[in-house]
N, C-alpha and C positions, 0 to 999 in steps of 0.2 A: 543539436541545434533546436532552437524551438520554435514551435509551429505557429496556427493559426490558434484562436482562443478554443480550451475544452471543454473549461466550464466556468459558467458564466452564472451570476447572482445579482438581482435587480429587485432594492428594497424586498429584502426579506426578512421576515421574521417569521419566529418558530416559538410553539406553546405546547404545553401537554395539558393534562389534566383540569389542573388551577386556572388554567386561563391564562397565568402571570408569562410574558416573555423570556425564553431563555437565550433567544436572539432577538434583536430589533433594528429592521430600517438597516440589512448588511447589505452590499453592493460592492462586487470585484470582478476582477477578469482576470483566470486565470491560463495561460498559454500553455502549449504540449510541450511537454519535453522539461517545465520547473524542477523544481526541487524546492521546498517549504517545508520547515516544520512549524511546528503550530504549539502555540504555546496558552497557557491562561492558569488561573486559580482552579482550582478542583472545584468541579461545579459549574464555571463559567461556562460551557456550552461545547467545546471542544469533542465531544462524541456525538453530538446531538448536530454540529457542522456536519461531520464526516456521514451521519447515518442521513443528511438531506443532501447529501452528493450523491451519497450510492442509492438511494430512493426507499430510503427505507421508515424515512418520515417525512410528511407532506408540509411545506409550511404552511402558517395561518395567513402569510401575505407574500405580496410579491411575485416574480418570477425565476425558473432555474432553468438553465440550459447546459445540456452537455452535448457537447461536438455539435452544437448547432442548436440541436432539436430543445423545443421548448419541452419541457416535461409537466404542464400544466394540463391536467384532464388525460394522458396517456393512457392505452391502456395496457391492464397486464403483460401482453404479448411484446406490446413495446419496452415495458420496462426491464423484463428477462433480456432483450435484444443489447441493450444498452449495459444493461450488467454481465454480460458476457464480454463487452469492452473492460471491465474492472475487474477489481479486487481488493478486500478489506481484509483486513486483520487488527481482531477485536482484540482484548485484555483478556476474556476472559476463554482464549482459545476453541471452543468452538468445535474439537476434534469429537469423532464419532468412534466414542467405547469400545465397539465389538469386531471394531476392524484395524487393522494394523498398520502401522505407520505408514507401510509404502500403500495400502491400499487407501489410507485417510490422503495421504497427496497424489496418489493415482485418480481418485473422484472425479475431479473436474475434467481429466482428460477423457475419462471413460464416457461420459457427457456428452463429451463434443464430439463418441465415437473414432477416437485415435486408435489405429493398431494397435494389439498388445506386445507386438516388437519395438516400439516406437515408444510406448507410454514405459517398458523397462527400462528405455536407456536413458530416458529424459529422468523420471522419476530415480532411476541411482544416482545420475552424477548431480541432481538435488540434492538428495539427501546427503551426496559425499560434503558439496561443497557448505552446508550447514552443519556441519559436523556430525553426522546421525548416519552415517552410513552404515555403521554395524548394530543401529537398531530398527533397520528394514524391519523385522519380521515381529517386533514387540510391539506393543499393546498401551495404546495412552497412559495408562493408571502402572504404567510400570516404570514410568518417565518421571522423571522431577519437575517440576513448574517450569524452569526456561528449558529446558529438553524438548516438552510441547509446545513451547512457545515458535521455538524454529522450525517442528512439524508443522505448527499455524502460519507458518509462514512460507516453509515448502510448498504447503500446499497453494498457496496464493500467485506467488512467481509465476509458479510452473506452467500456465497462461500463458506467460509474456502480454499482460494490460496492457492498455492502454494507458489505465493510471491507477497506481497503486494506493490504495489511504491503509495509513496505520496508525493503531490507538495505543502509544504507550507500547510499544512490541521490543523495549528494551527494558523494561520495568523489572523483568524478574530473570535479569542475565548480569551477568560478573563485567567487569570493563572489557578483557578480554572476546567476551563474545558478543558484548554488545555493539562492539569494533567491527568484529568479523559479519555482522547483522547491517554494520554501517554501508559496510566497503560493498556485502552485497546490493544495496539498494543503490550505490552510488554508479554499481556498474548496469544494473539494471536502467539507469535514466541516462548516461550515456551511451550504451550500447545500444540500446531499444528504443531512447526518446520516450521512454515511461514518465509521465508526470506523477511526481511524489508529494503525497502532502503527508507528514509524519507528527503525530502529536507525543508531544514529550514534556516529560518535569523536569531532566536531564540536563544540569548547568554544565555538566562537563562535553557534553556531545553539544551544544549549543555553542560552547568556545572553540571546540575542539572542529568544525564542521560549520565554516563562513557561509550557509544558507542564506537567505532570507526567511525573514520570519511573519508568521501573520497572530499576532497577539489577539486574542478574545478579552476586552474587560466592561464590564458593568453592562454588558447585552450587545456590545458593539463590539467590532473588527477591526482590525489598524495595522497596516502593515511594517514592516523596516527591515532594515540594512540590505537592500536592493539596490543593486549597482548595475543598471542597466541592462536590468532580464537576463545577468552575464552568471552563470552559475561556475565558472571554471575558476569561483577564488577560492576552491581546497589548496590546502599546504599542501602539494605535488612531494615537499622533502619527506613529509611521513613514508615509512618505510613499513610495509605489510608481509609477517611471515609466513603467512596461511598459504592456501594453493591459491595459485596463480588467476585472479579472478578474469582478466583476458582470455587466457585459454581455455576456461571452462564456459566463457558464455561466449565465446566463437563457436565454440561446438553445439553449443545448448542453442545459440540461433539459426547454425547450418540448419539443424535437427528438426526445429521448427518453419522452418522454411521449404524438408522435406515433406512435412505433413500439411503446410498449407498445398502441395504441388498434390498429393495425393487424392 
């Protein structure tokens, strides 16, 4: 179900270097619990949205608010606070060289000081249910491109956000796993009420996965095929052969439920 608004965009624009706008004058409101992908021309601004959600670029105007809070003037401390409600997964993965899969999706948990009974059992049936379970103990550079790519994305989950942004995190997977990438983000926003915003080139997961969409073109935002903030129009008839993603994130939220209790 979705919530109250998470984050929220009031005439914004965004510039780098040039000065030239790579957004301008955007304004939305997006609620907890959506699902959006995000779509535009290479270029158009689609990473440059998502790094002024997660606060990782300031805009040159406007306002941004996430779960309320205005993020104008904030400081550091606040913005770590806020980004511990999130999670991003870049293109270009992100993962840390000299540590191993399970420890590069272990990170975040070890962070927030989760037992390390607790961060084993979350962190396996991760990596089972992205297909990586028998390369716990390898090493990034021994992965193929979309291998790491669902390490960058173990690792992100494994939180349970508040709201997930992804950049193209199906870009360098076969149909088959970019399914299995799908199915987990769709259980993740119904199970959890995660807000997804997903940016993709992908016409086949755009047909295939009745979203709405929020189009970026010529520095402006636009949204469509929103039917009433109602995200429950997946085709239900698809038929998914992987593990059973209910029963992994029934447990995976017990789990996390026990370590908020802790």
């Amino acid at each position: 179900m979705e919530g109250k608004t998470t984050i929220s965009f009031a005439n914004v624009s965004a510039n780098y270097d040039n000065g030239h706008d790579v957004l301008s004058d955007v304004s939305f409101n997006i609620s907890g619990g959506a699902f959006y992908f995000l779509t535009g021309a290479s270029g158009a601004g689609k990473t440059t949205l998502l790094r002024l959600i997660y606060q990782l670029h300031k805009p040159s105007k406007g306002t941004i608010k996430l779960f309320g809070q205005d993020c104008d003037g904030i400081s550091r401390d606040e913005i770590s606070a806020l980004r511990q409600k999130m999670a991003i997964v870049f293109q270009e993965y992100s993962l840390i060289s000299h540590m191993t899969v399970f420890d590069n999706v272990a990170l975040p948990l070890r962070v927030r000081r989760v037992s390390g009974d607790k961060i084993k059992k979350l962190v396996t049936k991760t990596l089972e249910w992205v297909g990586l379970g028998k390369y716990a103990n390898a090493y990034p550079l021994e992965l193929s491109g979309g291998q790491q790519q669902r390490v960058s994305v173990a690792r992100a989950i494994i939180i349970q956000p508040s709201i997930l942004l992804a950049d193209e995190p199906t870009g360098n997977l076969d149909d088959e796993n970019a399914s299995r990438l799908m199915e987990l983000f769709i259980q993740m926003n119904k199970m959890f009420g995660t807000t997804v915003i997903l940016a993709t080139h992908n016409k086949k997961l755009l047909e295939n996965y009745k979203f709405p969409i929020i189009m970026i073109d010529n520095h402006h935002v636009a949204f469509s095929g929103i039917n009433g903030g109602d995200n429950d129009t997946i085709d239900k008839t698809r038929k998914w052969k992987g593990p059973q993603p209910q029963n992994v994130f029934s447990e995976i939220s017990k789990q996390f439920e026990d370590i908020g209790k802790a």
